[in-house]
N, C-alpha and C positions, 0 to 999 in steps of 0.2 A: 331309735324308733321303738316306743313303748309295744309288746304284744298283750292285748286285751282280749280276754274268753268272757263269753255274755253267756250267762248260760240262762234262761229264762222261756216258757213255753209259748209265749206272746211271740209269732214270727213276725208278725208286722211289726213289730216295736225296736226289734232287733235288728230284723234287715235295715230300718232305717236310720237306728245308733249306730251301727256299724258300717254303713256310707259315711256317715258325720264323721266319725273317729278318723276314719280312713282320711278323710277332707281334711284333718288337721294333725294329719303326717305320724298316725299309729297305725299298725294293720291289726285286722278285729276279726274272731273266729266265733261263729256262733253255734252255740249247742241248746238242741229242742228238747228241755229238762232236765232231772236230775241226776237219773242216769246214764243219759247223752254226757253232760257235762263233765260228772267225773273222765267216765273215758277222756273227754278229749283235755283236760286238765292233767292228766297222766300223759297223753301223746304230744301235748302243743306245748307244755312247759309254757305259759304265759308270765308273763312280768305280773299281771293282775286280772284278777277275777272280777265280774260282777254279777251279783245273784239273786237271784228273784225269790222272795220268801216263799209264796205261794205259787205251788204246782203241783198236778194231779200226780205225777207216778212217783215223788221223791221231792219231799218240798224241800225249801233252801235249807231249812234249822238240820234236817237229817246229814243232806249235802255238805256243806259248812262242818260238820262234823267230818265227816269222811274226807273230807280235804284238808282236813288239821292231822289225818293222821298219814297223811301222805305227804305235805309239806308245809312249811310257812309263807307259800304267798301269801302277800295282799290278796284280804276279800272284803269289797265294797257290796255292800246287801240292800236289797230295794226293798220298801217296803211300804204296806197300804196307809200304814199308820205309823206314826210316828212316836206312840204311848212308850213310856217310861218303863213297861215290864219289858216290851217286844227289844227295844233299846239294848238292856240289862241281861237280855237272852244272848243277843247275838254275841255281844264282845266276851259272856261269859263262854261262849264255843268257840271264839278266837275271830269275831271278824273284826276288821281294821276302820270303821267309818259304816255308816248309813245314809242314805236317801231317801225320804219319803214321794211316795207316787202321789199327784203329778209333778212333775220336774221338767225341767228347761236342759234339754245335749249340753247347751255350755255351761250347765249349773254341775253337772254331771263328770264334764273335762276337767272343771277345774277341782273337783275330789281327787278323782283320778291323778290328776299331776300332781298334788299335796303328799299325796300317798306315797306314790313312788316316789319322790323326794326323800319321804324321813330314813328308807332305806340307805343311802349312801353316810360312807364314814369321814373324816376327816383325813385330807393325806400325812402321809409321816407317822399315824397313831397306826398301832396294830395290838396292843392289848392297855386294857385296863384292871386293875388290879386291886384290891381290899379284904382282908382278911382271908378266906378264902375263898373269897368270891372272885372270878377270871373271867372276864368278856376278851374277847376275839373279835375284835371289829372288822377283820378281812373276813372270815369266815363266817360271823353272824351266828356265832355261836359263846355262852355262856354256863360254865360249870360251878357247881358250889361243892368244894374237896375234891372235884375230879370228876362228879356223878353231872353229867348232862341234865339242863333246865331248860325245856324247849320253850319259848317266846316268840309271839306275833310279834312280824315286825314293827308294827307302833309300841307294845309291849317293850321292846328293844330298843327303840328311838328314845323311851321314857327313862328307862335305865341306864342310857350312855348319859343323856342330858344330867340326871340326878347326879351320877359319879365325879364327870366333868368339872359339876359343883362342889364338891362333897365339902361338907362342913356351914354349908349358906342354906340360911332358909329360901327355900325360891316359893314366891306368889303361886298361886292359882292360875293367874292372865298370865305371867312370865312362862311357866310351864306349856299351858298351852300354846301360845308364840312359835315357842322354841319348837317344840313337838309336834303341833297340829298344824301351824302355819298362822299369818295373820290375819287370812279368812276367816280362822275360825277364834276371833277374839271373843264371842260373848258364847262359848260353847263351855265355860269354863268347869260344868260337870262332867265332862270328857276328863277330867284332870280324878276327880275321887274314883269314878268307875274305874278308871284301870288302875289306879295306887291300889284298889283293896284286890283287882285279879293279880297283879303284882307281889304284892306281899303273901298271897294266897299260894304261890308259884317259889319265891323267895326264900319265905321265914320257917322256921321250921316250928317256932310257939309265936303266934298272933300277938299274944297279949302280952309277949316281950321281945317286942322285935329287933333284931341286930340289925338293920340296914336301913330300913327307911322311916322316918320318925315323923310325928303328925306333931308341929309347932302348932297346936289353938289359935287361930284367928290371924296364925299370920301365913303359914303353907307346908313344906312338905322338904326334909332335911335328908341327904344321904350322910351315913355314919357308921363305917361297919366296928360293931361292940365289942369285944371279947366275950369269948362263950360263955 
């Protein structure tokens, strides 16, 4: 049973996502703002967040921020608009997926369960391994020499997948499938925005990167280099 925190200043909106949720066997904590929210986001340990950009005492962009430094949940962020900067904000402060206002509770669920999906590992695998780069699939943790590389977990879902492959160019649509789900086949810009917070996070020189390599016109190759 998924635990979801709504943190959003609209009570009306929330008390009644969070009947919904609840109707389809999650239990749902709601917090009025942004500073409500962190707390109960430190107290409730939630499986996932969802976050309303706009609000008066602590909008989401701030929040979202303060919640990246506190953990790596899932954060699914609501938003009025669905413009390509606001987009390019959130996943650059670590959220995992957006929504634009107005929305449909089952358009809503079924983010939600995409999300929490890419977190889980494969059974039997417990590290991955290339140059010196080390994921930890039980632990949901990834070092490069040893030095901790913190990762949303779509961030992390995109790096197991790439690894998994290593040496195969994989598609744009293939990527996202694998990753996003196959909801979200025609989102296939979800696949560049987080390769370049990825390598941003990753590489240690941009314009010679040891791990993740851009095939032109056909996709996106894991290959760790020598230094």
């Amino acid at each position: 049973m998924a635990r979801i925190l709504l943190i959003d200043d609209d009570r009306g909106l929330t008390t009644l996502l969070a009947e919904f949720l609840e109707s389809q066997g999650c239990t749902a904590h709601c917090a009025d703002g942004g500073k409500a929210g962190l707390r109960a986001a430190y107290s409730e340990r939630p499986d996932l967040i969802v976050l309303d950009v706009t609000m008066p005492d602590k909008d989401g962009w701030e929040t979202l921020k303060a919640i990246r430094e506190l953990s790596n949940t899932p954060v699914i962020m609501l938003t009025a608009r669905g413009e390509e900067a606001d987009v390019l904000h959130g996943f650059s402060l670590g959220a995992d997926d957006y929504v634009t206002k107005p929305f449909s509770f089952a358009q809503l669920l079924a983010r939600i369960r995409a999300v929490i999906a890419r977190v889980g590992h494969t059974p039997g695998e417990s590290t991955l391994k290339a140059g010196d780069l080390e994921v930890n699939l039980s632990l949901k943790r990834v070092t490069r020499a040893g030095t901790p590389i913190p990762l949303t977990p779509t961030e992390f879902k995109l790096l197991v997948t790439l690894m998994r492959h290593a040496g195969v160019t994989l598609a744009p649509d293939v990527l996202v499938r694998e990753v996003w789900g196959q909801q979200y086949a025609s989102e296939i810009g979800y696949v560049r925005r987080y390769i370049w917070h990825l390598r941003q996070k990753l590489e240690v020189d941009l314009d010679h990167p040891r791990y993740i390599h851009n095939d032109r016109g056909f996709g996106y190759r894991f290959e760790a280099l020598a230094p």
